[in-house]
Every structure is written in structure tokens, then in C-alpha cells.
C-alpha positions as CSV (number, residue, x, y, z in Angstrom):
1,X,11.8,-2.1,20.2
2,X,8.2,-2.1,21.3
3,X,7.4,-4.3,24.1
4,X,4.2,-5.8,22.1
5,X,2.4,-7.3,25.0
6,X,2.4,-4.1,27.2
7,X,1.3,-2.4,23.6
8,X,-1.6,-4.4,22.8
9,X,-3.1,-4.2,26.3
10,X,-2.1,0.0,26.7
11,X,-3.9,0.0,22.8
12,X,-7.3,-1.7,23.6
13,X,-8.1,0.2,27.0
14,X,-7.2,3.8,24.4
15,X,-9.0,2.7,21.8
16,X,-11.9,2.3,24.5
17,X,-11.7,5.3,25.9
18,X,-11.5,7.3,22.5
19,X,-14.4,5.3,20.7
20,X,-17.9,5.6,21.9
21,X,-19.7,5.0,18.6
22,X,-19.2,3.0,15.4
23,X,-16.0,2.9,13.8
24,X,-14.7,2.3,10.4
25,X,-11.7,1.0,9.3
26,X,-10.0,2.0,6.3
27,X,-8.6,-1.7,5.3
28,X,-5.8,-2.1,2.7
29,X,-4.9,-5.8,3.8
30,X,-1.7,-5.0,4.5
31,X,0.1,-5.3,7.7
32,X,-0.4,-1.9,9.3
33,X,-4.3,-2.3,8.8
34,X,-4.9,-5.4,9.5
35,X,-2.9,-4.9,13.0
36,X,-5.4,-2.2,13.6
37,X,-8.5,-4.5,12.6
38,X,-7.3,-6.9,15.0
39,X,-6.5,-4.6,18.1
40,X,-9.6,-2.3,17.0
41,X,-11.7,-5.9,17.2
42,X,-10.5,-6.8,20.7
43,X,-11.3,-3.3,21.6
44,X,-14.4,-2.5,20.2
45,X,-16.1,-5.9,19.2
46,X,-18.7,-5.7,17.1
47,X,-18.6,-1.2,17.1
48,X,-15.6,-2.1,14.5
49,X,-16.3,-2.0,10.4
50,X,-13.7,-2.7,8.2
51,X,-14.2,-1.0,4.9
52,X,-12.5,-1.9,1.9
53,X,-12.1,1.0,-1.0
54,X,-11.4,-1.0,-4.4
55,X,-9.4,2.1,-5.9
56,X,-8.2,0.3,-9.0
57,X,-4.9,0.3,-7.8
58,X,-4.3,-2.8,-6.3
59,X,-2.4,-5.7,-6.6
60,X,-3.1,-8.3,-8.6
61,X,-5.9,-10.6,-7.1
62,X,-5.5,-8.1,-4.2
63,X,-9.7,-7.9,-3.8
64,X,-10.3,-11.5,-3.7
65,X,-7.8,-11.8,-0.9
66,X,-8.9,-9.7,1.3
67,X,-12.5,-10.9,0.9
68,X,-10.9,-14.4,1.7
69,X,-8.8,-13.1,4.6
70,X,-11.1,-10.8,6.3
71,X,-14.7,-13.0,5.8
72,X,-15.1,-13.7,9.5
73,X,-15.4,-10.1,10.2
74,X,-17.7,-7.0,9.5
75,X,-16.1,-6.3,6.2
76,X,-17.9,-4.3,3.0
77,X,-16.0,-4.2,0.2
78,X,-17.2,-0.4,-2.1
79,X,-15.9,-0.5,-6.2
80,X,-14.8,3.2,-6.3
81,X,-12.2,2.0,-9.0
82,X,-14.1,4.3,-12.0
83,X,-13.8,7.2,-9.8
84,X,-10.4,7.1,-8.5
85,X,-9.2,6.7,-12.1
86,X,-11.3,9.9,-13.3
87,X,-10.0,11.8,-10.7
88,X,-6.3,10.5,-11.8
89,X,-6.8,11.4,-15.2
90,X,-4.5,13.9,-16.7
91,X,-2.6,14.0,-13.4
92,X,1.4,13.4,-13.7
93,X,2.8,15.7,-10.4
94,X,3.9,12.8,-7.7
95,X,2.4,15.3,-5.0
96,X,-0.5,15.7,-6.8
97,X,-1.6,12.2,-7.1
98,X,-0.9,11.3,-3.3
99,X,-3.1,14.6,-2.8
100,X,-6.1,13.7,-5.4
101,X,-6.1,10.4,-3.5
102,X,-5.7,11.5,0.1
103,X,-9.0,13.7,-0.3
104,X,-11.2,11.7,-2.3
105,X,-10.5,8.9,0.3
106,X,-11.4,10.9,3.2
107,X,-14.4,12.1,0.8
108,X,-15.5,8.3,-0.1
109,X,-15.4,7.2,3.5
110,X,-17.4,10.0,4.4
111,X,-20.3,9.1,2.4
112,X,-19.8,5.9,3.6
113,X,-20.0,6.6,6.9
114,X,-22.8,8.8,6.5
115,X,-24.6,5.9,4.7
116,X,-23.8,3.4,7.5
117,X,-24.0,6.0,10.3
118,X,-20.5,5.7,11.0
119,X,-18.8,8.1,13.9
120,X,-15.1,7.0,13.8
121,X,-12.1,6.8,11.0
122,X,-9.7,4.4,12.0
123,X,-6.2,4.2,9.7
124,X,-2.8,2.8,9.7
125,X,-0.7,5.2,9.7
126,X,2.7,4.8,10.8
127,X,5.9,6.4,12.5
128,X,7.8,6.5,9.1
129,X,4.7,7.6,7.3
130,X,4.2,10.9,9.7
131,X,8.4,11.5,9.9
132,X,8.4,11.8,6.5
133,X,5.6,14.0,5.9
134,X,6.9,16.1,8.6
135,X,10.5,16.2,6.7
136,X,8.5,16.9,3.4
137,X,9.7,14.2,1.7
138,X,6.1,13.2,0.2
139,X,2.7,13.2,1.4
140,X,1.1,9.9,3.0
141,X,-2.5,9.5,1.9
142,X,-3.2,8.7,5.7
143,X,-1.5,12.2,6.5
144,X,-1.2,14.2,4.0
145,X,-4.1,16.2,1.5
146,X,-6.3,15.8,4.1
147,X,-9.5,18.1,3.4
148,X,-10.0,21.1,5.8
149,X,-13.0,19.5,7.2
150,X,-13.6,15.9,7.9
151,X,-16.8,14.7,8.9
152,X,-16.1,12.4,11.5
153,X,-16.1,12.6,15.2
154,X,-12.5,11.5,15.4
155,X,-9.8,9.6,13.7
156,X,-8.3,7.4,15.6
157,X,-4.8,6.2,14.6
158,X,-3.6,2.8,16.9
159,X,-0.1,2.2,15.8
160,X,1.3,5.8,14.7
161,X,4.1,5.6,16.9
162,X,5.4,2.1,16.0
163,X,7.6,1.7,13.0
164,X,7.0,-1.4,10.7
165,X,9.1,-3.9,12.2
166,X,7.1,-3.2,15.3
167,X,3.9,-3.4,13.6
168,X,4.9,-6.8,12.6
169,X,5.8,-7.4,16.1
170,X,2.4,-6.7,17.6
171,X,1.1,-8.5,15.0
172,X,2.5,-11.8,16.0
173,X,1.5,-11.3,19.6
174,X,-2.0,-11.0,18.1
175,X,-1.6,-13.9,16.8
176,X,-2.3,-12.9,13.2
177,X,-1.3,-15.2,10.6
178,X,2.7,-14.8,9.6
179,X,1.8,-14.1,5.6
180,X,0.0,-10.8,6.9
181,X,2.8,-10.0,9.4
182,X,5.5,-10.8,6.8
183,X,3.6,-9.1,3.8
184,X,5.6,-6.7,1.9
185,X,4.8,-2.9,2.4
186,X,2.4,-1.3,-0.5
187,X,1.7,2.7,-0.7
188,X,-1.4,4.0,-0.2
189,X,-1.4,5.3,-3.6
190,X,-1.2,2.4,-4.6
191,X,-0.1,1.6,-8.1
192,X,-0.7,4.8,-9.1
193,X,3.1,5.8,-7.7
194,X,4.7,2.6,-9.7
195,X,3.1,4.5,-13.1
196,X,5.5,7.3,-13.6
197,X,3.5,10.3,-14.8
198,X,-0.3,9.6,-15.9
199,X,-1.8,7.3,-14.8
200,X,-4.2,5.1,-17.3
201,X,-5.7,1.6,-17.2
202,X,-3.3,0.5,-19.7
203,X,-0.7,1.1,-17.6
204,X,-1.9,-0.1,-14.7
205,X,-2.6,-3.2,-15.9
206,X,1.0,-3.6,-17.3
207,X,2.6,-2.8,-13.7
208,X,0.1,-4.7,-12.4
209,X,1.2,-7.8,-14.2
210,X,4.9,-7.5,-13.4
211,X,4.7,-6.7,-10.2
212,X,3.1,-9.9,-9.5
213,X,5.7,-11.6,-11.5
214,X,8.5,-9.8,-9.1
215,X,7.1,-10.5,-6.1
216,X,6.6,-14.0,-6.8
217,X,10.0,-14.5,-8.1
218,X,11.8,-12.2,-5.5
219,X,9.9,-13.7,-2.4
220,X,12.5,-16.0,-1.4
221,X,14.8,-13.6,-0.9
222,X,13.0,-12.1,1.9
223,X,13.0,-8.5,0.5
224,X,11.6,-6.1,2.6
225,X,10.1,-4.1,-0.9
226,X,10.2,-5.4,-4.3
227,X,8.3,-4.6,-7.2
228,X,8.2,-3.0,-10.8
229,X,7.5,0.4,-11.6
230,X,6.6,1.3,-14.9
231,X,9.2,4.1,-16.4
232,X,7.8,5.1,-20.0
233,X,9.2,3.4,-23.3
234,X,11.6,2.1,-25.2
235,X,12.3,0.1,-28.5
236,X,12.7,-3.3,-28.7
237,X,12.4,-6.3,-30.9
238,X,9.4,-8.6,-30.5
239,X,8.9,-11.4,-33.3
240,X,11.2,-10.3,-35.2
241,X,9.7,-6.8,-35.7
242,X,10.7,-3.1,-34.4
243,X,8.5,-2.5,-31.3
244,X,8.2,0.3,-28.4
245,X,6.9,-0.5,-25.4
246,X,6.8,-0.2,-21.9
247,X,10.2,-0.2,-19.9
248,X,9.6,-1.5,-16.2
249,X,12.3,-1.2,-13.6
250,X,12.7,-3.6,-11.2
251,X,13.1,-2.7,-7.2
252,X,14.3,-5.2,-4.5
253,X,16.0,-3.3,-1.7
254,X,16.4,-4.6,2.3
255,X,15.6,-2.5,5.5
256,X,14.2,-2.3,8.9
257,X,12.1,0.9,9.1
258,X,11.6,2.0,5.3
259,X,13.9,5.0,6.6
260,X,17.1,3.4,4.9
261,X,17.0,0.9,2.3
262,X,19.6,-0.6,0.7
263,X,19.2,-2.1,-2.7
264,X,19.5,-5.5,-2.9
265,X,22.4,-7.7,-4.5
266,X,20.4,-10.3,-6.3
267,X,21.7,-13.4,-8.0
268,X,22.8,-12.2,-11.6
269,X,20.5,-15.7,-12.9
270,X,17.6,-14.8,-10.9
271,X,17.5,-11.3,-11.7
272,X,18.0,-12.0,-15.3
273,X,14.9,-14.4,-15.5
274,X,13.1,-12.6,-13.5
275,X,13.0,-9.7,-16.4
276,X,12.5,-12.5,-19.1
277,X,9.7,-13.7,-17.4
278,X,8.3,-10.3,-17.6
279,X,8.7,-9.4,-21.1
280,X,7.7,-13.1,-22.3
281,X,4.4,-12.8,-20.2
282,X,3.5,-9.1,-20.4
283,X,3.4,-8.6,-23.9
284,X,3.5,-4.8,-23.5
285,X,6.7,-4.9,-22.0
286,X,9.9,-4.2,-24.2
287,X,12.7,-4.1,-21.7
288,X,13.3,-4.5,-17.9
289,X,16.0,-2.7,-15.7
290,X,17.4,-3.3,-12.3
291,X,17.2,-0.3,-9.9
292,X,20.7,-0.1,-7.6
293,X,20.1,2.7,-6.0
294,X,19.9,2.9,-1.8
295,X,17.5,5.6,0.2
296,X,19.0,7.6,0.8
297,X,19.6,9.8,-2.0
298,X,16.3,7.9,-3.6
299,X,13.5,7.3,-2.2
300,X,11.9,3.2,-2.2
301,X,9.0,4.6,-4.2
302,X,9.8,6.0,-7.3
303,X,6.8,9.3,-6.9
């Protein structure tokens, strides 16, 4: 385990010594990049802008949060939602939509920082994300599809060596609030990977739905993932008529470095309303399943 103090302190005198010029953040609100706001912040002051890309594949209420959270700072919030989902369209190949996304990211912050005269790309990547890119067991949009050239003087990357659990560590002795340091881990792809195959808004908005339902319901548990993916279709009865809609799986699984996971064992009542919730309040939804499966052989992420 990290020791957190010495970290922070080793962090801000790097980060000094790599940045001589404005830096952006790219800022997903979850815990990996908001530790690097924070350390970046007490590095950097005022030199540090977090930038918020509003992909379209966020978490529910996601946008307003992070406006809320992140108000005392430097932060710009840029709607590239339209885009992202044109350049999704037609695009079913797991690979292929961590790769679409990993270069029009790097391509949006660009422009961004050419508007805003930016010099720096700061992200939050993380030990598991480049272990497992290394392995080729997917792409991570901080690592992987990265464009041949990037114009930026650098990108710096703060807590690459650090797994999450010591991410959330330094967090604490940052004193960051405990709902960021305890917030569960969401891909960079966002929802895009919890659609299997294309992706459409339709869809989107269906997972969207019931993965705020599961991680509100699942929360006391202390998961260390859960959420709904959203599998294809199936037939069901709905008023009593024939219908066929959209089959979402639920995921709950426990672990300390997203290397292993182990699926959770979750309380048959609690599961069983928790998919009852979801077909009464997502009328799209015709069944829900459980997902039992541990990584390895599967993976947390369905793509």
C-alpha cells in the first residue's frame, strides 16, 4: 500500500517540475480525476483547468453533479454529446468503440486547448488501466487509440502507478470529501460499454435509467461495481399484452484492484426488487438478470 502522505508531497513537487504552462484536466468526477484535480490544484494553482467533456454517456444527473462538486474551481463544462453519438453510430466492435472514443477525446481537448491556449493534458489513468492494456485485455480511452500525433506539450499522468484502493487512499489524505473517494468506478466509455452492440439514444437512455436504479438500491452493500448493462431483447408481458423489450443484466461484484472481482452474493429479496423496480419504472425494460460470474474468466465490463 502507498504511503499517501509521502505520495502527495513526491506528486506536487513532479507535477511542478513537468508543468510550466497551462494545463487541462480531462474531469470525469470520478475518483481517479478528481484526485488529480486536487493534487494538480495544490501543484499548479490557478495554471490548472478542469474540463468537463459532456459525451452523452454519463450517468444519470452525472452533469449537474459535477457542476455542483467542482464550482469552486476553474471548471468549463463543453456539450460534445451530438458528436460522440455520430461518431458511435453504426459501431458494435467493443474495441472499436473504446478506440472511436479514445481519439475523438484527444481530438476534442485539442481544440480545446487550442481555443483556451492550453499546453498540458492531465488524465487519470491508472495501474490497472495500463496492466491491462499492456495484457490486451481491452483498450483504456486514457491509453489506448491514442492518435499518432497529439498536440500537446505533454501529458502528464499523476497517479498511474497507484491502483484504486490507493487512489482512494490519497484521496482521503487530500481531504476530499468521502462520497468522491468512495464513488463506484465508471469506464471511460462510458455507457457506451453497458450498450452491447450499437449504441443509440434509445438505449442509452434505458441503461441510463436502470443503472441509476441499481446503484441506488445496491449502495448499501458497499459494492465495489454495480450496475446494469443492457443485453438486447426479449419477450415479456406488460398489461396484459405480448411485448419485447429490452433485457438488462444486472452486475454487483466485490474487489480491491478491479484485477479480480468476485460477484457478489446478494440477498435473494433485494435482488429480486431491485429488477421489479426496474421493469415497473423503465417501461422499455421486459426482463432483468443477475450476472454471477467472477473476473476472471469475465471481465467487470461487459465490452
Amino acid at each position: 500500500m502507498v504511503d499517501s502522505k509521502r505520495f502527495v508531497n513526491k506528486s506536487i513537487e513532479k507535477i511542478r517540475d513537468e508543468v510550466d504552462g497551462k494545463a487541462m484536466i480531462a474531469l470525469s468526477g470520478g475518483v481517479d480525476s478528481s484526485v488529480c484535480v486536487e493534487l494538480c490544484f495544490r501543484a499548479i494553482g490557478d495554471l490548472l483547468h478542469p474540463v468537463f467533456i459532456d459525451t452523452g454517456l454519463m450517468r444519470e444527473g452525472e452533469v449537474k453533479q459535477i457542476k455542483k462538486t467542482f464550482e469552486h474551481t476553474n471548471l468549463k463544462v463543453y456539450d460534445r454529446s451530438e458528436r460522440f453519438l455520430d461518431a458511435l453510430s453504426g459501431v458494435t466492435d467493443p474495441e472499436e468503440k473504446r478506440i472511436v472514443i479514445g481519439e475523438l477525446f484527444i481530438r476534442v481537448f485539442e481544440e480545446i486547448a487550442k481555443e483556451e491556449d492550453f499546453d498540458y493534458l492531465i488524465q487519470g489513468t491508472i495501474k490497472s488501466d495500463l496492466v491491462e492494456s499492456e495484457d490486451g485485455v481491452k483498450s483504456h480511452h486514457n491509453v489506448g487509440g491514442l492518435p499518432d500525433k497529439i498536440d500537446f506539450k505533454g501529458i502528464i499522468e499523476p497517479v498511474k502507478e497507484l491502483y484504486k484502493s490507493e487512489v482512494r487512499e490519497v484521496g482521503r489524505e487530500l481531504e476530499l470529501p468521502e462520497k468522491i473517494c468512495n464513488r463506484m468506478p465508471f469506464p471511460g466509455p462510458g455507457l457506451s460499454i453497458r450498450v452491447l452492440g450499437d449504441v443509440t439514444r434509445n438505449k442509452l437512455s434505458v441503461v441510463r435509467k436502470a443503472n441509476a436504479i441499481i446503484e441506488e438500491e445496491l449502495m448499501d452493500l458497499d459494492p465495489w461495481q454495480a450496475f446494469g448493462s443492457l443485453l438486447g431483447k426479449g419477450t415479456g408481458i406488460k398489461n396484459d399484452e405480448r411485448v419485447y423489450g429490452w433485457v438488462i443484466s444486472i452486475r454487483a461484484v466485490k474487489s480491491k484492484d478491479a484485477m479480480k472481482a468476485e460477484a457478489m452474493e446478494i440477498p435473494w429479496d433485494k435482488l429480486k426488487n431491485t429488477g421489479k423496480k426496474i421493469v415497473d419504472e423503465v417501461n422499455e425494460v421486459s426482463r432483468v438478470v443477475y450476472d454471477v460470474t467472477d473476473k476472471p474468466p469475465a471481465t467487470i465490463e461487459y465490452e
